[in-house]
Backbone as numpy.savetxt, mean C-alpha at the origin, in Angstrom:
# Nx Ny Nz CAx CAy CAz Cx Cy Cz
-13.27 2.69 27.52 -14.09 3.88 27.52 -13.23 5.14 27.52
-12.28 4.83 28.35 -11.27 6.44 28.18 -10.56 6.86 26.77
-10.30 5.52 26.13 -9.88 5.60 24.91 -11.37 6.73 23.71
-12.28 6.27 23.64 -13.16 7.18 23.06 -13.64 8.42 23.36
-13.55 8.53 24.85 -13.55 9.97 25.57 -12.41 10.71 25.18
-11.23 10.25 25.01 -10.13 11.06 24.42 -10.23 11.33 23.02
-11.06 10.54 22.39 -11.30 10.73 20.67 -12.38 11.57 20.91
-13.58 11.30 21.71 -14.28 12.83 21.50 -13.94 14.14 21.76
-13.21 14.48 22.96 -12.51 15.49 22.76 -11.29 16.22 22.01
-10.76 15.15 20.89 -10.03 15.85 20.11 -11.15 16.78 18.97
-10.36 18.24 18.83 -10.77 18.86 17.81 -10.43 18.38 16.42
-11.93 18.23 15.67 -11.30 18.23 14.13 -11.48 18.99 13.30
-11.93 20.50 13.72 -12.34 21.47 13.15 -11.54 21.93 11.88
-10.29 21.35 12.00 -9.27 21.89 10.95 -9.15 20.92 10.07
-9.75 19.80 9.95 -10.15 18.78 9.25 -10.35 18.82 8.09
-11.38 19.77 7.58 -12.11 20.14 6.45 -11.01 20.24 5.20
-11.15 19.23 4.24 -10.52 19.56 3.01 -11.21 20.47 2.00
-10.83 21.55 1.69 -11.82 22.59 0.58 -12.06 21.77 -0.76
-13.05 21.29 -1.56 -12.65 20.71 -2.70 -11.84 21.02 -3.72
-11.08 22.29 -3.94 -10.01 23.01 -4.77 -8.94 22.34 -4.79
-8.82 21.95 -3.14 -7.57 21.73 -2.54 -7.45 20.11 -3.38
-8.42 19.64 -3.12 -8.66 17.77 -3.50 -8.19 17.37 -5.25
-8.58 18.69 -5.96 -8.82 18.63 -6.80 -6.70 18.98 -7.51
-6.74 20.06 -6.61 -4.97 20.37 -6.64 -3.87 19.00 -6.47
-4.32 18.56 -5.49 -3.59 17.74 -5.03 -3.81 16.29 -5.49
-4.94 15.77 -6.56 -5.49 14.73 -7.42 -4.40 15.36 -8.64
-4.45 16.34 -8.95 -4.17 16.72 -10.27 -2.35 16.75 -10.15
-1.40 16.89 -9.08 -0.31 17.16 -8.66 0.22 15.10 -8.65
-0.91 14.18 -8.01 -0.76 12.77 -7.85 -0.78 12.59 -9.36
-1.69 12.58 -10.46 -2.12 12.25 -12.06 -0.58 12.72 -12.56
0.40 13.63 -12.26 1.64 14.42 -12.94 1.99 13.70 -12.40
2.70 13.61 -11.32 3.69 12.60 -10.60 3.66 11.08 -11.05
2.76 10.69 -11.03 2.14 9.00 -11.74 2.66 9.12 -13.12
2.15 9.81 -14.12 2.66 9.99 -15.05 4.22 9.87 -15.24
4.74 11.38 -14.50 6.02 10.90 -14.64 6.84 10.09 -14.37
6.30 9.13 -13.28 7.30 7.45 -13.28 5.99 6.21 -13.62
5.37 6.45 -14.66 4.64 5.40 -15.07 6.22 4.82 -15.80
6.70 5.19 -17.06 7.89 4.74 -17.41 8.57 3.49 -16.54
9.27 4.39 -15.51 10.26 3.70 -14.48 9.49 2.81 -13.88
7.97 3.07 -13.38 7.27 1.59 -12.45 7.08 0.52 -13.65
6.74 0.65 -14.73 6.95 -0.56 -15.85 7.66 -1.26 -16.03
8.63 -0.53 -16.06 10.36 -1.14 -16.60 10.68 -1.99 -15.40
10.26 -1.51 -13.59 10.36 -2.68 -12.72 9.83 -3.71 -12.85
8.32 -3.96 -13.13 7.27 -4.63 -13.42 7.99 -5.56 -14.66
8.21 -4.96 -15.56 8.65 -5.84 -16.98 10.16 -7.06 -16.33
10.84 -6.11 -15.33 11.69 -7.07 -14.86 11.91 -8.32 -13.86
10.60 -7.78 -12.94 10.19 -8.59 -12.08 9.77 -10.06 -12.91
8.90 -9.51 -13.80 8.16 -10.39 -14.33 8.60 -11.23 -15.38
10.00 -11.23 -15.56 10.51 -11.38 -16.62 10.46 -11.43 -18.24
9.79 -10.18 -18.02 9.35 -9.53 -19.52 10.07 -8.37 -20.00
11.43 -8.31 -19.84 12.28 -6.99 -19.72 12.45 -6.83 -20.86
13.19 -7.99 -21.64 13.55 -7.53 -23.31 11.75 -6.95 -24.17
10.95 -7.74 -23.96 9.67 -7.66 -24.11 9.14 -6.22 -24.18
9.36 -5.88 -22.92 8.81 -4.46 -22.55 10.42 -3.24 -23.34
11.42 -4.03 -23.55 12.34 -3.10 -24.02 11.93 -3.01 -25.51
11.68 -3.85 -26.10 11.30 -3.85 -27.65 10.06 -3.33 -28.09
8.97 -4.00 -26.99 7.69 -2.60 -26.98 7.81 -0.96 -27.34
8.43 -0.58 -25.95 8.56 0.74 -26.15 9.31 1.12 -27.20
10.25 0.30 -28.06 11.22 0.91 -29.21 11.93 2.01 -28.61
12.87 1.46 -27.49 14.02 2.53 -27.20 14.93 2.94 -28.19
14.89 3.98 -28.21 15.88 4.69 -29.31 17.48 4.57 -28.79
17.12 4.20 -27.75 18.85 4.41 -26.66 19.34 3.50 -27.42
20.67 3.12 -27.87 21.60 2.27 -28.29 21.96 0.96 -27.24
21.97 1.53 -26.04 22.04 0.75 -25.26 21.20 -0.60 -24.77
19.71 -0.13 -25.44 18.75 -1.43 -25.20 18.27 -2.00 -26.51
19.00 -0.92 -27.88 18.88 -1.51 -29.61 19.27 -2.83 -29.42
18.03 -3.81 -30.16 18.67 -5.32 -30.19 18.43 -5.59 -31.61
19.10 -6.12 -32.13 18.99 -6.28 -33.52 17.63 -7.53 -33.85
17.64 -7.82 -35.18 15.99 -9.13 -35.27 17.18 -10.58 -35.08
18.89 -10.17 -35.47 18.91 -11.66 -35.09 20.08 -12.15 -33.74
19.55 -11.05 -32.67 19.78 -11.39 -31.44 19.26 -11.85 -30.59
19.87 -12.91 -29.95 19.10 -13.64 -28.82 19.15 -12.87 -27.46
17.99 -12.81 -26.87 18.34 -12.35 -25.34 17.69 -13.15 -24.67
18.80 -13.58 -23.56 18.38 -14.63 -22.54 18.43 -13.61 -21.34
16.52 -13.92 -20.81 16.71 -13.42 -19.06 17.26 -13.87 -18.11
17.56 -13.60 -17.23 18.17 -14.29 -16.22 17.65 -13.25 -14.88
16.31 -13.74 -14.36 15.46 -13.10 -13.32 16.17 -13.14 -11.92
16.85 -11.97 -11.87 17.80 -12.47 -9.91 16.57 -11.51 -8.99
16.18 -10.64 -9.45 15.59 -9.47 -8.93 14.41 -10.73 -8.17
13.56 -11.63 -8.93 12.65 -12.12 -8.23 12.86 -13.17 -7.16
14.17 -13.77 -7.30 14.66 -14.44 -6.09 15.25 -13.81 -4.74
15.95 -12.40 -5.88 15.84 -11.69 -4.51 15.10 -11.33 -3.39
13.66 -11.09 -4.19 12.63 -10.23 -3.24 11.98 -11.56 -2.96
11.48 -12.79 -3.59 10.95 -13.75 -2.54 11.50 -13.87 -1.81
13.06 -14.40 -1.47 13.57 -15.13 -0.17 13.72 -13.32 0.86
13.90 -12.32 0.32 13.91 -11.22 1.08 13.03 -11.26 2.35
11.64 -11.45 1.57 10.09 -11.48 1.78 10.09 -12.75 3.09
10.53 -13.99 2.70 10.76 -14.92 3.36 10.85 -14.31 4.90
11.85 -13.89 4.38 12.99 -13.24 6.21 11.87 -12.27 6.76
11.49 -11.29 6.06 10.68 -10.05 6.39 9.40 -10.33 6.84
8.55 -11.17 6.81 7.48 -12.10 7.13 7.34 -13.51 6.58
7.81 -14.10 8.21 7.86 -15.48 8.34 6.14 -15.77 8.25
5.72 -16.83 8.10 4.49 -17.35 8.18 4.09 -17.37 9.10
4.42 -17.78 10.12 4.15 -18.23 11.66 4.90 -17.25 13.15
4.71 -16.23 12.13 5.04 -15.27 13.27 4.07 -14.46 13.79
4.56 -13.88 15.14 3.40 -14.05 16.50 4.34 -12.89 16.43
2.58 -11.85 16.76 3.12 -10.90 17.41 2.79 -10.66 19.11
3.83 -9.30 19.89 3.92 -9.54 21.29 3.86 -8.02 21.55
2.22 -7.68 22.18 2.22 -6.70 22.44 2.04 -6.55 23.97
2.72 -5.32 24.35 3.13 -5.04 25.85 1.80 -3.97 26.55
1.67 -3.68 27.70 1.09 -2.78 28.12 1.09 -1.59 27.83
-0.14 -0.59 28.00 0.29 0.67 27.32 0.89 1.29 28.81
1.73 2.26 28.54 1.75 3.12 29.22 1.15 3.59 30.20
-0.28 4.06 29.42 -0.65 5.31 30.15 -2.36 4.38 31.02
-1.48 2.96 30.79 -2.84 2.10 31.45 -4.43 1.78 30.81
-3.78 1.85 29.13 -5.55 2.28 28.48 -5.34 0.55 28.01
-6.35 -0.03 27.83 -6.74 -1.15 26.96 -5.63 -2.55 27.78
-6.32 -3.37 27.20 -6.11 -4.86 27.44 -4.80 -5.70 26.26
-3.52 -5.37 26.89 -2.86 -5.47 25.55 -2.78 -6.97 25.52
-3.66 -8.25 26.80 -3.31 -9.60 25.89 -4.56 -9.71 25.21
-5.53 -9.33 25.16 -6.54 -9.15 24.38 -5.87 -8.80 22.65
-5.36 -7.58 22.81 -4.89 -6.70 21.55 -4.35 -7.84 21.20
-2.95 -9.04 21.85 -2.09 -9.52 20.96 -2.93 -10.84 20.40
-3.84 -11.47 21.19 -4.82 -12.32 20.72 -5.89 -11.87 19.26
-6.45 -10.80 19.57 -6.73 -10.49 18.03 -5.71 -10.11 17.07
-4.27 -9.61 17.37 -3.46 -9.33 16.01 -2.92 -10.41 15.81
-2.82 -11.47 16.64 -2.26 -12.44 15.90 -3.17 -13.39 15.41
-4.36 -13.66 15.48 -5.66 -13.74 14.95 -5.62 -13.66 13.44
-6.08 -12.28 13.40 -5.62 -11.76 12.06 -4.55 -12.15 11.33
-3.26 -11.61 11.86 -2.44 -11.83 11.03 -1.94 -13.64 10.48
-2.72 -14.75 11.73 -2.60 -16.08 11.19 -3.43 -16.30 9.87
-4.70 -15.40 9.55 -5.66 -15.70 7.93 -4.48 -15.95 6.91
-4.79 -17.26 6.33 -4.49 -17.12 4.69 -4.55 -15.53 3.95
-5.34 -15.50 4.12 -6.19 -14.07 3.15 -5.26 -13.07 3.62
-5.06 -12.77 4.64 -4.53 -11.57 5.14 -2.75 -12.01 4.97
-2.47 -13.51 5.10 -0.97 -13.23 4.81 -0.68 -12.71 3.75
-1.50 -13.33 2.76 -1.34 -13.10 1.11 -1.67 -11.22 0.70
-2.38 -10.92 1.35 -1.97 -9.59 1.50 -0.88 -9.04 2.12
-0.58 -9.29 3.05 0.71 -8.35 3.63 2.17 -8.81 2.43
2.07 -10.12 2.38 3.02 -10.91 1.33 3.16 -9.46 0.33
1.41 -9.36 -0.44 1.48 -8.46 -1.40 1.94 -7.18 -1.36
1.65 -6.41 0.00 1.39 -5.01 -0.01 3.79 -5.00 0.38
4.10 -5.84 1.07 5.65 -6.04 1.02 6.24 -5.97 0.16
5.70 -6.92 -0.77 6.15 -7.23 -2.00 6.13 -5.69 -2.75
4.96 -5.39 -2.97 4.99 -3.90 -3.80 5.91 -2.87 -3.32
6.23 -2.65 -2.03 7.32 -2.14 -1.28 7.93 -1.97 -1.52
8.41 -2.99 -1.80 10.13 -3.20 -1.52 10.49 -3.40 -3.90
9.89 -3.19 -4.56 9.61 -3.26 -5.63 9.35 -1.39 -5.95
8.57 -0.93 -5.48 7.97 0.69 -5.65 8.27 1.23 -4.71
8.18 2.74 -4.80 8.57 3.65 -3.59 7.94 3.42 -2.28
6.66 2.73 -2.31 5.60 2.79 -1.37 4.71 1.71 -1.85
4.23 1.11 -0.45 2.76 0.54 -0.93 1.97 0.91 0.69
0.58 0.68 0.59 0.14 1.39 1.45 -1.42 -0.10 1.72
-2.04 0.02 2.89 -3.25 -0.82 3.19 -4.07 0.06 3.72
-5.47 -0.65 3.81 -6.24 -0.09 4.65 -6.89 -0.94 4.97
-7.25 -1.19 6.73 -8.01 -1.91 7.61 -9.01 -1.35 7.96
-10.06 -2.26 8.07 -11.31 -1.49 8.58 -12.23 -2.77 9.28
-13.63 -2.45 9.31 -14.25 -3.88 10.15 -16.05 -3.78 8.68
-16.66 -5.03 8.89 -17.65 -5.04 8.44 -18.52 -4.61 9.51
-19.69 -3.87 9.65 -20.77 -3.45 10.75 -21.70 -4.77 10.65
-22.17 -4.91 11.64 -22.62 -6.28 11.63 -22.81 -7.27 13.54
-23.34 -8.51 13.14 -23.26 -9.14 14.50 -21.94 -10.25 13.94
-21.74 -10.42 15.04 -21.04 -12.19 15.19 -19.73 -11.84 15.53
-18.66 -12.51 15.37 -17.35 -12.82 16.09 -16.73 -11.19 15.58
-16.54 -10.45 15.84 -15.63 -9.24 15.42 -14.72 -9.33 14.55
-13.67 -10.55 15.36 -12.32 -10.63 14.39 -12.84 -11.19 12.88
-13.85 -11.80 13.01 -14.26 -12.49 11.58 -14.49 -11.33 10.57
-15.03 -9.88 11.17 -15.61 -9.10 10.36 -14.47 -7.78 10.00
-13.08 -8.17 10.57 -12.01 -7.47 10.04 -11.65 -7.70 8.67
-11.58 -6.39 7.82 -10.67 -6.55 6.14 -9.92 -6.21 6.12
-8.91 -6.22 5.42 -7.51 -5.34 4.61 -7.51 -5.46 3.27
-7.28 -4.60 2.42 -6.99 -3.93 1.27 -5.66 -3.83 0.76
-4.94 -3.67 0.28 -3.75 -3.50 0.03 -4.23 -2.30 -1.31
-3.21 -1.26 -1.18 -3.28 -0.11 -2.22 -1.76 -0.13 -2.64
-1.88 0.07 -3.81 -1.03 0.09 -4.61 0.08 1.71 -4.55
1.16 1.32 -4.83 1.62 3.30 -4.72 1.60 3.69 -5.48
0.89 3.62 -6.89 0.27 3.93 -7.79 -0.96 4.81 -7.72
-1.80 4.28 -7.08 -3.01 4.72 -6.09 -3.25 5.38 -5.19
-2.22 5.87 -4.53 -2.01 6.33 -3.10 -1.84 8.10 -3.28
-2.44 8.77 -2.61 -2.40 10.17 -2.81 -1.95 10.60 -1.57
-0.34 10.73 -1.74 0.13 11.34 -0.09 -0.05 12.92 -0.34
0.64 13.78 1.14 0.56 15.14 0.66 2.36 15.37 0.39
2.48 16.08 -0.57 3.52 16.36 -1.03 4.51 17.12 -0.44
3.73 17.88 0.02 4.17 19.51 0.23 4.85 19.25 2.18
4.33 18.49 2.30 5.55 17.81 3.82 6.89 16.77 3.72
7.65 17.24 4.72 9.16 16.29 4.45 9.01 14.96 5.56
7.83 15.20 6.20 7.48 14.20 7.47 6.23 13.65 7.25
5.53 12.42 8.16 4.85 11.89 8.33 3.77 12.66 9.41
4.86 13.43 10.02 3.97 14.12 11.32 2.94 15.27 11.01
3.61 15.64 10.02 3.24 17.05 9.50 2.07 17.17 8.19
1.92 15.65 7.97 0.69 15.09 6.73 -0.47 15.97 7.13
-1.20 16.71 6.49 -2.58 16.53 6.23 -3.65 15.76 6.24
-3.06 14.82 5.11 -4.06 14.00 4.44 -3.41 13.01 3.99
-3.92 11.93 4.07 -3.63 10.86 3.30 -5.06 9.80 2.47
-4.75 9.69 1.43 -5.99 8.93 0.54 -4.98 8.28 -0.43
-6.15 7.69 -0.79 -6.28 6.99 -2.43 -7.26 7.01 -3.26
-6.56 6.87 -4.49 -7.71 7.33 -5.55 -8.53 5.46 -5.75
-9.98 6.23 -6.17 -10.60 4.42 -6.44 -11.92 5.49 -6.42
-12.74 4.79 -7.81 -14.20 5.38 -8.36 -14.95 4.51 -7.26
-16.22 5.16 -7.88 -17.38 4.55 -6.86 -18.74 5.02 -7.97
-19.84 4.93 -7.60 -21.11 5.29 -8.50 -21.55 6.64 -8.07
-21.52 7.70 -8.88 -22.05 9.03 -8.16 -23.04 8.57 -7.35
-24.57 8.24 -7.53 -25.29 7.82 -6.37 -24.75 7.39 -5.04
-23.94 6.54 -5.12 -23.10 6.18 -3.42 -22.86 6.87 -2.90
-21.62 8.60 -4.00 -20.76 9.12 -3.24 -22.12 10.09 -2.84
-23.27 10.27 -3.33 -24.22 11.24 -2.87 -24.50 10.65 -1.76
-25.06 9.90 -1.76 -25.76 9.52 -0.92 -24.80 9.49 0.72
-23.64 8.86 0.33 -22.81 9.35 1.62 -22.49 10.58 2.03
């Protein structure tokens, strides 16, 4: 209960995004995307071992990636052994997490470590974190979002995660910190009726 009494008394008056601003800062994410659509491909083409593929696509003019019609190119994929066994180390399967008391005496932290490790034992949810790592450590960023279904029955059952792509992800630019964010979103359509109606 003290935990939500402290969320009602925070102010969020300064909250309010102007839609100008949404629209600035959508249009600043669309330039930026753009300008390393290029470079996130060319990872993608290598991961995937489609590099010469994606090099002959684009018809680089560079000399450096000119292949003639009667050259052979053999891949040789290290990048993806790298990042699986990386991945391996970085999340084991069967790892347990161990959360301690808070501080300031709020909440039940063997409760907390019983539902996160809950969660984090799902199939579903490893294969996400697997993913949202994977994109990581591959792209500048990858980003999730957790939330719960509203509803009756077991709680932990009605937890999701998402994984967003950093493709998708609309940070604020204009800060050198995390502390100092505004805002954080992602872009993803919906049906005008929905967004009215919400």
């Amino acid at each position: 209960m003290a935990d939500f009494e402290k969320y009602q008394q925070k102010d969020f008056s300064g909250d309010q995004i102007k839609p100008s601003m949404v629209h600035e800062q959508l249009r600043a994410h669309d330039k930026r995307m753009r300008n390393e659509r290029e470079q996130l491909a060319l990872i993608k083409a290598a991961y995937t071992t489609k590099y010469w593929k994606h090099i002959r696509h684009r018809n680089y003019t560079n000399k450096a990636h000119q292949t003639k019609d009667n050259e052979v190119n053999v891949e040789v994929n290290r990048l993806f052994g790298i990042i699986t066994s990386y991945l391996a180390a970085l999340y084991p399967r069967m790892q347990r997490a161990v959360v301690l008391p808070d501080p300031e005496g709020l909440g039940d932290s063997s409760k907390a470590e019983l539902a996160l490790n809950k969660f984090m034992e799902s199939s579903k949810i490893n294969q996400r974190i697997m993913t949202a790592l994977r994109q990581a450590l591959l792209y500048p960023g990858s980003g999730a979002k957790i939330g719960y279904y509203a509803g009756r029955g077991n709680p932990l059952d009605r937890l999701w995660m998402r994984v967003i792509p950093y493709w998708e992800m609309v940070l604020d630019s204009d800060v050198g910190d995390q502390e100092d964010e505004r805002f954080r979103g992602h872009v993803y359509y919906r049906p005008k009726a929905d967004v009215e109606e919400e």
